[in-house]
C-alpha positions in Angstrom: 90.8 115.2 101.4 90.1 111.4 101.5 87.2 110.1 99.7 85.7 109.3 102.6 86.5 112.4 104.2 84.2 114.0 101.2 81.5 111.7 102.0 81.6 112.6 105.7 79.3 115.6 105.1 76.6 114.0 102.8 76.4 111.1 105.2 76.2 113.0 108.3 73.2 115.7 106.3 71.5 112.2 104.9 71.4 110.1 108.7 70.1 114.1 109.9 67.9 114.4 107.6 66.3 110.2 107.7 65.7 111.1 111.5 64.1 114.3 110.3 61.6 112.7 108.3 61.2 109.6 110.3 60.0 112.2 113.1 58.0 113.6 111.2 55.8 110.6 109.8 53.4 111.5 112.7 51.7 115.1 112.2 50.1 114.6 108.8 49.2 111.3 109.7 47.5 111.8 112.5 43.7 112.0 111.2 45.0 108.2 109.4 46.1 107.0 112.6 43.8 108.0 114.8 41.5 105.6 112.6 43.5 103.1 112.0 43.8 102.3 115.6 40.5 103.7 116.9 41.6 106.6 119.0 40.6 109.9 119.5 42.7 113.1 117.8 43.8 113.7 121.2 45.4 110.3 121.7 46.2 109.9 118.2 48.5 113.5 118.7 51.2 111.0 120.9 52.4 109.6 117.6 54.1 112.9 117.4 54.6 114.1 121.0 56.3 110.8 122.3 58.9 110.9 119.6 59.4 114.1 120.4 60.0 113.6 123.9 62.1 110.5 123.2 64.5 112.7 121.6 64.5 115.2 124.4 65.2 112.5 126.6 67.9 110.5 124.8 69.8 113.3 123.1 71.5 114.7 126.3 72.8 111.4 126.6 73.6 110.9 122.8 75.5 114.2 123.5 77.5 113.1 126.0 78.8 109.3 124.6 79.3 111.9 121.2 82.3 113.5 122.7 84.0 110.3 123.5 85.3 107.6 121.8 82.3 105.9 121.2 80.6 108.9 118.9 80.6 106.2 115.9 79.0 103.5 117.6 76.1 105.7 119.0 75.0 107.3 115.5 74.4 104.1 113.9 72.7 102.3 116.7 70.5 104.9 116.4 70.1 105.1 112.7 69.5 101.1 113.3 66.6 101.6 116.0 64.9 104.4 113.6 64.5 101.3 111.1 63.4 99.2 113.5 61.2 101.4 115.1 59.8 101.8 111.5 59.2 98.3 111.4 57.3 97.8 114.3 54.9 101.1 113.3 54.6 99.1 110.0 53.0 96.2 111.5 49.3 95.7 112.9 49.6 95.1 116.2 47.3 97.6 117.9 48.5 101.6 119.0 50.7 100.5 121.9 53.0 98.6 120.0 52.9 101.6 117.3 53.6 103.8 119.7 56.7 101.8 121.1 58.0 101.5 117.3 57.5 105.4 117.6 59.7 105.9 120.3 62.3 103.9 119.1 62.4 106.3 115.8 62.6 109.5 118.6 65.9 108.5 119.0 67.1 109.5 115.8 66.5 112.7 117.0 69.6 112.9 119.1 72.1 112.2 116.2 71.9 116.5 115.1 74.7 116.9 118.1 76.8 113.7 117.3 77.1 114.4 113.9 77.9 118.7 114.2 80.8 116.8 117.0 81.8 114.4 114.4 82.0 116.7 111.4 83.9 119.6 113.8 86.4 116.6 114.7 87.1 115.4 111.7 86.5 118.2 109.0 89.0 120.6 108.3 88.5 124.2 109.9 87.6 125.8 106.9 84.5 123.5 105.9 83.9 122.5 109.7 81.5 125.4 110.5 79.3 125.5 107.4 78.9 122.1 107.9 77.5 122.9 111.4 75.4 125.4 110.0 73.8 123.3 107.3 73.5 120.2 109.7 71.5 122.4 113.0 68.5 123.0 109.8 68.4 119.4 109.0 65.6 119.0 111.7 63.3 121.7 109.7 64.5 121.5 106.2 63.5 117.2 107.3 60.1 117.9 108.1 59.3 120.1 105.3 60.5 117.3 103.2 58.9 114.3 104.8 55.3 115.7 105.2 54.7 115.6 101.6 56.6 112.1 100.7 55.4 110.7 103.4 51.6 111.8 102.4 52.4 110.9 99.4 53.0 107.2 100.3 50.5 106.7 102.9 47.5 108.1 100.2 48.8 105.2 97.8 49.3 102.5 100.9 48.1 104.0 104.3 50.1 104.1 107.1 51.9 100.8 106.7 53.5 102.3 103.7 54.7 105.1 105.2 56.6 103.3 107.8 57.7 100.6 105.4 59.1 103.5 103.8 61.0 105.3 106.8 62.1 101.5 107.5 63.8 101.5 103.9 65.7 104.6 103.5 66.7 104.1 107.2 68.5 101.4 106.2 70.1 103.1 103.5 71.0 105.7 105.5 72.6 103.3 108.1 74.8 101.5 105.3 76.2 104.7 104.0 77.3 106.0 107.4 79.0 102.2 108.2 80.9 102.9 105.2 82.2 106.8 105.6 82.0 107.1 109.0 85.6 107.8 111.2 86.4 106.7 114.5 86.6 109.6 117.2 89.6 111.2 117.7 88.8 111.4 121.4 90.1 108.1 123.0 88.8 109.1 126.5 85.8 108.5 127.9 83.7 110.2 130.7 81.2 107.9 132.9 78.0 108.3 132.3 75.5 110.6 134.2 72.4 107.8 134.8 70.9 109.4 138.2 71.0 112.6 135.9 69.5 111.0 132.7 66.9 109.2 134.6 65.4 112.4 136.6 65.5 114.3 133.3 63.8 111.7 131.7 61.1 111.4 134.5 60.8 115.0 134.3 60.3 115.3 130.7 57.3 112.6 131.2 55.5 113.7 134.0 55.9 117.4 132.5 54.0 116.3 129.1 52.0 113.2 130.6 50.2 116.6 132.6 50.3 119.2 129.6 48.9 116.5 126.9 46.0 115.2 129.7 45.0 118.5 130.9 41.7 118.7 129.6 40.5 115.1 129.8 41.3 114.7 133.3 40.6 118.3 134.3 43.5 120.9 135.4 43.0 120.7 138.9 42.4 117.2 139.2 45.1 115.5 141.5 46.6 113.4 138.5 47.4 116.4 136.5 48.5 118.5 139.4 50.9 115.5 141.2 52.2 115.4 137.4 53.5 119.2 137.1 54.3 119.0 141.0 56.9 115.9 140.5 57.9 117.8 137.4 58.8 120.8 139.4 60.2 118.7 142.2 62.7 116.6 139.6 63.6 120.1 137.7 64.9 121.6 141.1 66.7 118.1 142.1 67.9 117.4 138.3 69.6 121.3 138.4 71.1 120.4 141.9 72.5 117.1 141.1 74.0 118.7 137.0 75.8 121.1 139.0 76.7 119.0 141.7 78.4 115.9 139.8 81.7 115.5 138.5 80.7 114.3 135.5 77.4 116.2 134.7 74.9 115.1 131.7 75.0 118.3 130.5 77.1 120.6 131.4 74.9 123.8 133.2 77.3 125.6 134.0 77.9 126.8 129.9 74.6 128.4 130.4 76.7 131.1 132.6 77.9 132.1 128.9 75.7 134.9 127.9 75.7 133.7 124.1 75.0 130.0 125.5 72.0 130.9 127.6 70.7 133.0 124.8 70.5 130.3 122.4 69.2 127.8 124.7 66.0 130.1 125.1 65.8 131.1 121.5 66.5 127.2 120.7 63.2 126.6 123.5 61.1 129.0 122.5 61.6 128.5 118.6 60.8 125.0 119.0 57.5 125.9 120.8 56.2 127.9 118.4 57.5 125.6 115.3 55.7 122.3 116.3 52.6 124.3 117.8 52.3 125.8 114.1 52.7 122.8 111.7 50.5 120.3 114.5 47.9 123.5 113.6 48.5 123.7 110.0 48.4 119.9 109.2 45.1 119.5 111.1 43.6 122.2 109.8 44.2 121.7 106.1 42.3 118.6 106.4 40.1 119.4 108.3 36.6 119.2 106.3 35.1 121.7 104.4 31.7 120.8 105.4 32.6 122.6 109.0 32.8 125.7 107.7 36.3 126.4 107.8 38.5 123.6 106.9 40.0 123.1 103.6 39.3 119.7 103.3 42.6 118.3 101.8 44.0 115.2 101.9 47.4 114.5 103.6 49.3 114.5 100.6 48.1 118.6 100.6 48.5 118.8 104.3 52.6 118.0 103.3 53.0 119.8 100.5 51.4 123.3 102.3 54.7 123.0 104.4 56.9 122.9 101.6 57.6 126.9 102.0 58.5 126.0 105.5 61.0 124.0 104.2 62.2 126.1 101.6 61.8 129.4 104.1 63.9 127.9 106.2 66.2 127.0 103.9 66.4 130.8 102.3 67.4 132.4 105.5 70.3 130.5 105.7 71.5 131.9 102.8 70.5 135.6 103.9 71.6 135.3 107.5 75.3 135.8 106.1 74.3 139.3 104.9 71.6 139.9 107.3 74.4 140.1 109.8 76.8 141.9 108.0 73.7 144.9 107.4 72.7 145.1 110.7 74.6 142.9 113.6 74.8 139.1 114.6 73.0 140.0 118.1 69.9 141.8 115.9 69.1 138.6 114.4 67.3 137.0 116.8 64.9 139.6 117.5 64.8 140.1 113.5 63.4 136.4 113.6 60.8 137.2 116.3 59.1 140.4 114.5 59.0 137.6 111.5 57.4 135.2 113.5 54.9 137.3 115.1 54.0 138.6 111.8 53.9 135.1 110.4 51.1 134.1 113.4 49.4 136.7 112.8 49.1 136.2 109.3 47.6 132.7 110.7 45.3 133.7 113.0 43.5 136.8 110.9 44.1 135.0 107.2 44.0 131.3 106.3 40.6 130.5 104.8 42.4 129.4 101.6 45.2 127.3 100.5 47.3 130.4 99.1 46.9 132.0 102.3 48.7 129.0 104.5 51.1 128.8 101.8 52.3 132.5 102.7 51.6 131.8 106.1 53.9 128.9 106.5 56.6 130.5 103.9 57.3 133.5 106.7 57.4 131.0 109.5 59.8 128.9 108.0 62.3 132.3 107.7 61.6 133.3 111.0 62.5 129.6 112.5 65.2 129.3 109.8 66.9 132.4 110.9 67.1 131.7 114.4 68.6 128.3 114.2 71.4 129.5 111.7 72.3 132.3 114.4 72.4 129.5 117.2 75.6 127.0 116.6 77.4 130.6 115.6 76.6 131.4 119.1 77.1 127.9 120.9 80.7 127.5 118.9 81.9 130.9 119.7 81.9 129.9 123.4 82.8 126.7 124.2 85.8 124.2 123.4 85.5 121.3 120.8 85.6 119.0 123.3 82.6 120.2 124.5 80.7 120.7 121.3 78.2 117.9 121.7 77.8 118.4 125.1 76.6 121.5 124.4 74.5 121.4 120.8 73.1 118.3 123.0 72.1 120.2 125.8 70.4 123.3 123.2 69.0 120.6 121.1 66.9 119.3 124.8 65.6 122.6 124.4 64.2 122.7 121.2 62.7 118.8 121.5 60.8 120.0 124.6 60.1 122.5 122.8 58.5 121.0 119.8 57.1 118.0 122.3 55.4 121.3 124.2 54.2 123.1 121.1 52.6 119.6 120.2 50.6 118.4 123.1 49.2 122.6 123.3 48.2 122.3 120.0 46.4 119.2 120.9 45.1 120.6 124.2 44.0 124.1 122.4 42.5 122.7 120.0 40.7 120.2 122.6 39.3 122.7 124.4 37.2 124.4 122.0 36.1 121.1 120.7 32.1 121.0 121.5 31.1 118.0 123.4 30.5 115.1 121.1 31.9 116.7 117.7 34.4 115.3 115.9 36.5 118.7 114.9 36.9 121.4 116.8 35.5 125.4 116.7 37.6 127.7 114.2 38.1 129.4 116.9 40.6 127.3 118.6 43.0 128.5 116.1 42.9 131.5 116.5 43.3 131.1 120.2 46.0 129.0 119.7 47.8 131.2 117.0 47.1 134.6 119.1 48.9 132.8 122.0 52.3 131.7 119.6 52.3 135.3 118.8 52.5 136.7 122.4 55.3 134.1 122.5 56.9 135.8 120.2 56.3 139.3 121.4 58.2 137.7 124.9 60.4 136.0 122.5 61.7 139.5 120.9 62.3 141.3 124.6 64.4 137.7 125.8 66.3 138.2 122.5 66.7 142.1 122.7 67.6 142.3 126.2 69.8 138.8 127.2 72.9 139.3 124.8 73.4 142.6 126.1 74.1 141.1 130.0 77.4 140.7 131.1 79.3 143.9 130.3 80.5 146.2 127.5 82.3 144.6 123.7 85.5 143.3 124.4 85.3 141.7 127.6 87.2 138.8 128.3 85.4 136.0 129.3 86.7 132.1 130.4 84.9 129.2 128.6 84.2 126.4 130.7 87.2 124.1 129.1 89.8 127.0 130.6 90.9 129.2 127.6 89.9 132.9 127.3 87.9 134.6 124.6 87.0 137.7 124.6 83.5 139.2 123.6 84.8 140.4 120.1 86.1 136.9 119.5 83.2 135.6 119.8 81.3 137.6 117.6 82.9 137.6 115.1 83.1 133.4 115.1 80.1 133.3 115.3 79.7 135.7 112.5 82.7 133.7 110.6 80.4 130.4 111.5 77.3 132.3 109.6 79.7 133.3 106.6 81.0 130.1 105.7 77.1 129.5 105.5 77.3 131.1 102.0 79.9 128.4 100.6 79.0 125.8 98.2 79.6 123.6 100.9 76.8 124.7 102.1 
């Protein structure tokens, strides 16, 4: 290979994992934000949630220009807008112009899809899907780096370090990708789904606008209610017009594909449960000690107590390979779900001391690490190349409304057993809220036990969307190929 066929990989991992971090520069922040601007917890918690939903919004769309021939184009515009959106956090200019240069650094989020394209187009076969594996954990191996660093910088210069920071290695990160980056080999465009984009986009708002105000303005009050209403209303339309269109946003009818539809809701529901727990941890870490629960450590703790996320996540890509190989690729998923109930139980019964939270976080990092090394093996098994971002951008909506749910519950949870005029909530809003991740995992476990198996006996043939056949034990064992080549140094 060419040089910069060697860099490809690093470049496209480095971009990943800047946006990852840069995402990420909200959670353990928050308590620093929310005084630096003068906000409540409450509103402080959009710092996280609307990068979160900016990605969820503009990575269907980042999908889509991916598999044409502008896929180089859109990953370093948005590598440039993460910088930029750094920049405009960085300055003091009041919460709604930090929130905007939020936003902005929410796009990054939708460069996961662009890149797995890029690297399936231009990688040979052979390191094409370990490079997919090792680029769909970027998001959590990211976080679990960023918390700490970024603590790190903001207890030496507060939040305007931090971003100055993100702004810096965004910039680095744009640079190297200028310089290694290949053109598409696709030289045909598709037109743009905007009536699509924009009801999805409306929908993603007016779905958290009504989660994340729930409390304050009272569940059955008509703002809240007209919210989820319009959000039903859009979802139905949105769903009508995808399948209608010639040229959808995201292409629905993949979801037909039994192995597709079971890693969009393993995708969903992991990201619910992910974001719900490390909003939780963070905030409760530093919460005070002198509230009778907390353990009163600073934000530079707060990051490094997600570290064994990180590196949990991290080891089950490593054991997937053989975890499949003992037992079967479609027991994985349900594997993950018994590790991630145990792992919120483990929260909500044991975390009155830093050692605890450390184990606690460390189980749910191989629970979530596990089920998003199974998930490209299933998304590349059925459908064509051509349709690879399409489709890791469709699953990757999932997982940011996922994460942009799990953070505005743990905010509302958290809210709600917050006595009137005290400044931290009741211990027991954790427990509620970790008691309620694990009954999504229990539900989680019967999706994952019971979808896979729809659709008809091993070795039925099946048509992927872009016309050519594969039958069930092709698609298997791809998948199962995709999770083997995870144990290659390229990896």
């Amino acid at each position: 290979m060419t040089i910069k066929l060697r860099l490809l990989l690093p470049a496209l991992v480095f971009a990943c994992l800047v946006s990852a971090v840069v995402s990420s520069l909200g959670a353990p922040l928050l308590p620093a934000i929310a005084e630096a601007h003068h906000v409540s917890g409450t509103t402080a918690q959009w710092a996280l949630t609307a990068t979160l939903l900016t990605g969820a919004i503009a990575t269907p769309t980042m999908g889509r220009l991916g598999d044409g021939p502008h896929r180089r184009g859109v990953i370093l515009v948005a590598v440039a807008l993460i910088a930029v959106g750094c920049i405009l956090s960085a300055l003091p200019l009041g919460f709604g112009p930090f929130l905007v240069g939020r936003v902005l650094q929410g796009l990054g989020l939708g460069l996961t899809p662009v890149a797995i394209a890029s690297a399936r187009d231009a990688l040979p076969a052979g390191k094409a899907s370990s490079a997919v594996a090792l680029l769909s954990i970027t998001t959590v191996s990211g976080v679990g780096l960023g918390y700490p660093v970024t603590g790190l910088v903001a207890q030496w210069g507060g939040i305007t370090a931090a971003y100055c920071f993100g702004a810096v290695v965004a910039v680095l990160a744009l640079v190297f990708a200028a310089l290694v980056l290949p053109r598409s080999s696709v030289r045909t465009g598709e037109r743009l789904d905007v009536v699509g984009a924009v009801a999805l986009g409306v929908l993603l708002c007016a779905l958290l606008l009504g989660v994340s105000e729930g409390e304050d303005w009272g569940w059955g009050s008509p703002r809240v209610l007209g919210l989820l209403a319009l959000a039903v209303v859009l979802l139905a339309f949105w769903i009508w017009w995808e399948l209608r269109v010639e040229r959808p946003l995201v292409q629905l009818r993949l979801v037909r594909h039994r192995s597709v539809l079971t890693a969009d809701v393993a995708a969903l529901l992991a990201g619910v449960g992910m974001y719900l727990l490390l909003s939780l941890a963070v905030r409760f870490v530093q919460t005070p000690a002198s509230t009778g629960y907390g353990l009163g450590m600073t934000a530079v703790i707060a990051g490094l107590a997600l570290v064994p996320f990180s590196a949990g996540s991290f080891i089950a890509t490593r054991l997937t390979p053989s975890l499949a190989r003992l037992t079967s690729h479609r027991a994985l998923l349900p594997i993950a779900s018994v590790v991630l109930l145990a792992g919120m139980l483990l929260f909500s019964l044991a975390r009155g001391s830093m050692w605890e939270m450390l184990i606690v976080m460390g189980v749910n990092g191989l629970g979530v690490g596990l089920i998003f090394a199974v998930v490209p093996g299933l998304l590349l098994g059925a459908v064509d190349a051509s349709q690879t971002a399409s489709a890791m951008g469709f699953n990757q909506v999932l997982r940011y409304i996922g994460y942009s749910v799990g953070s505005a519950l743990s905010g509302v949870i958290l809210e709600i057993h917050t006595p009137g005029g005290a400044a931290f909530p009741d211990d027991a809003g954790y427990t509620a809220a970790g008691l309620l991740s694990a009954a999504m995992w229990v539900v989680t476990f019967v999706v994952t036990l019971t979808l896979p198996g729809r659709g008809g006996r091993r070795g039925r043939t099946e048509v992927t969307p872009g016309g050519s056949s594969l039958s069930q034990a092709d698609e298997e064992l791809l998948a199962e190929e995709s999770l083997a080549d995870a144990e290659s140094p390229a990896a």
